[in-house]
N, C-alpha and C positions, 0 to 999 in steps of 0.2 A: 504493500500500500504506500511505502514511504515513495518510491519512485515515480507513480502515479501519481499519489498529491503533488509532488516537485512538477512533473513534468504538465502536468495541468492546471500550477501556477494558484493552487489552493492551500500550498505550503510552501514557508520560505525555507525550512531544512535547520531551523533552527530552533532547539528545546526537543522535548519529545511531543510528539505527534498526538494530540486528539483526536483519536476518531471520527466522534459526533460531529464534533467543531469543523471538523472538515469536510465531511464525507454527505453531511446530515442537511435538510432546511432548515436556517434559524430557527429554532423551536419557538420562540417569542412573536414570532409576525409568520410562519407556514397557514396558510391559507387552505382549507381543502373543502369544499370545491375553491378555487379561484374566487377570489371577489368576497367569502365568508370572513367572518369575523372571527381571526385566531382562539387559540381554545388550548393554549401549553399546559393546563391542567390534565387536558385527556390522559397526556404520557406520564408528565412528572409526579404526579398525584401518587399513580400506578406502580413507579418504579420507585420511589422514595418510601411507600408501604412496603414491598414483599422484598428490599433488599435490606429494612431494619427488621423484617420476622426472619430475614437469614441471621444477619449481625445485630441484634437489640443491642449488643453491649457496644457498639457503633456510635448509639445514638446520631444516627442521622436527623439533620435538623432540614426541614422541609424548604425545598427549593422551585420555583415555579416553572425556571429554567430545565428544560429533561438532560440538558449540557453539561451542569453544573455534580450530575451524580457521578462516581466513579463506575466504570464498565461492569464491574464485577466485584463482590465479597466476598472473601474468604466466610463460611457460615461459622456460627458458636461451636455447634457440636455438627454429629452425623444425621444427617435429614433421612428420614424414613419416608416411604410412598406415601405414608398417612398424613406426614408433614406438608408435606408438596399437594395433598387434597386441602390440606386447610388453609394453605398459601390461595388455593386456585378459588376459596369461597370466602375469604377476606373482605370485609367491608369498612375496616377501618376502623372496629370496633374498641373504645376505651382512648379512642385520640379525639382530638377538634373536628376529622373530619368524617367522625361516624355516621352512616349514612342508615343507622338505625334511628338516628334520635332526628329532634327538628320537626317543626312544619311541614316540610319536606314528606318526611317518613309517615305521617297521615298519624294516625290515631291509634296504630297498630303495630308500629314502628315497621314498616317496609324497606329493605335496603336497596330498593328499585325505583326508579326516575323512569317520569315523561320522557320522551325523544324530543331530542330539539330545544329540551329546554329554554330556559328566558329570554325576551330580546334582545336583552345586556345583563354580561356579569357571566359566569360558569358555573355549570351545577356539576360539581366532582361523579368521577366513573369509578366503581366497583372493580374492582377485578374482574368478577364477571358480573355481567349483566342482562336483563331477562331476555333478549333476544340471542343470547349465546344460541348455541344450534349444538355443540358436543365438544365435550375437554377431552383430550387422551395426557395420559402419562405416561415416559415410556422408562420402563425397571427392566433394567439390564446387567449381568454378571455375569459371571462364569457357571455358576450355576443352572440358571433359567434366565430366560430374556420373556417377556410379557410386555404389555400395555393395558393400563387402567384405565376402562373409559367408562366413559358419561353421557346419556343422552342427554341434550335440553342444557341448560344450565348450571352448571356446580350446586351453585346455593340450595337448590333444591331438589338435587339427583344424587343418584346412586353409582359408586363406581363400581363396574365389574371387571373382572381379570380377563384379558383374553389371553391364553395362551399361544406362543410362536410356534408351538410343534403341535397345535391345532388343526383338522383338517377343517373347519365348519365351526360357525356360531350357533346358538340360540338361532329358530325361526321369527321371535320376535325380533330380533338385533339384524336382521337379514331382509328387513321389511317395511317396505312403505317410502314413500313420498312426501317430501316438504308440500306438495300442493294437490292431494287428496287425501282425506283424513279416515285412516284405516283404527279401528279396534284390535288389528293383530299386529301392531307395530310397537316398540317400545320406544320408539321416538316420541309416537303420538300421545302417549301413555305419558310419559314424563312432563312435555309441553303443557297437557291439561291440567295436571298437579301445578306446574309453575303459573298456569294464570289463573287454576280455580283461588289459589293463595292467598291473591293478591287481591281478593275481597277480604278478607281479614286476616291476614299475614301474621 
């Protein structure tokens, strides 16, 4: 990369190289679609939470900038698959920008936002959020290799083990469509739990 940013005049070769800074659109003013009103809480929010549940002893102090975090944390201890589930269903819980509590969160405390939120100002994103569609994790060793997956959302799904020296899933895991709504799908299955919820969450 370092030849690349030289040679494309995005690095002068001096210090060590930032990535982000380089490589990235100004987090502060990146536009998506064009012409939108930046929104650097999307990322920074995001990565400032699950890189202080790797290092809490870090204490990371929250940056709005997604620039300003370091690439990577060494974690406290040894992270388990169960750890990396609770990483993947974080909401911010016991900080400022808990997304249970608040106005916001309704009456029921909900950790799930309107789309599109306000015409000004940024309403923080979840880790995940109700329109996730499926989380996989992927646990790998010398042992066994698998993937833990999720239909629908973390927050409110179940992970199951797939095995790599599997020939076949579950018929429900094998089944259905984002745009016909089948009873023999665990997609569809999971989905209705995430939004029956969210009438009293």
């Amino acid at each position: 990369p370092r030849c690349f940013a030289k040679a494309a005049g995005l690095w002068d070769g001096v210090g060590p190289l930032h990535f982000s800074k380089t490589f990235a659109p100004e987090s502060m003013a990146f536009e998506s679609p064009a012409g939108a009103t930046p929104i650097p809480l999307y990322a920074s929010l995001r990565r400032w939470g699950l890189l202080n549940l790797a290092a809490p002893s870090l204490q990371l102090s929250f940056k709005p900038s997604n620039d300003e975090y370091p690439f990577s944390v060494k974690p406290d201890k040894v992270l388990s698959h169960r750890d990396v589930m609770g990483f993947l269903r974080y909401q911010y819980e016991g900080t400022e920008f808990d997304l249970t509590k608040g106005i916001l969160a309704g009456p029921f405390g909900t950790p799930f936002r309107l789309e599109g939120g306000p015409r000004s100002g940024q309403v923080a994103r979840g880790i995940a959020i109700t329109r996730t569609l499926y989380s996989i994790i992927a646990h790998t060793g010398p042992q066994r290799q698998l993937a833990w997956f999720a239909m629908d959302t973390p927050t409110t799904s179940v992970y199951v083990p797939l095995y790599s020296r599997s020939g076949a899933v579950s018929t429900v895991y094998a089944t259905g469509h984002s745009s016909e709504f089948s009873r023999n799908s665990a997609s569809w299955a999971f989905n209705f739990v995430n939004n029956f919820m969210q009438l009293n969450y």
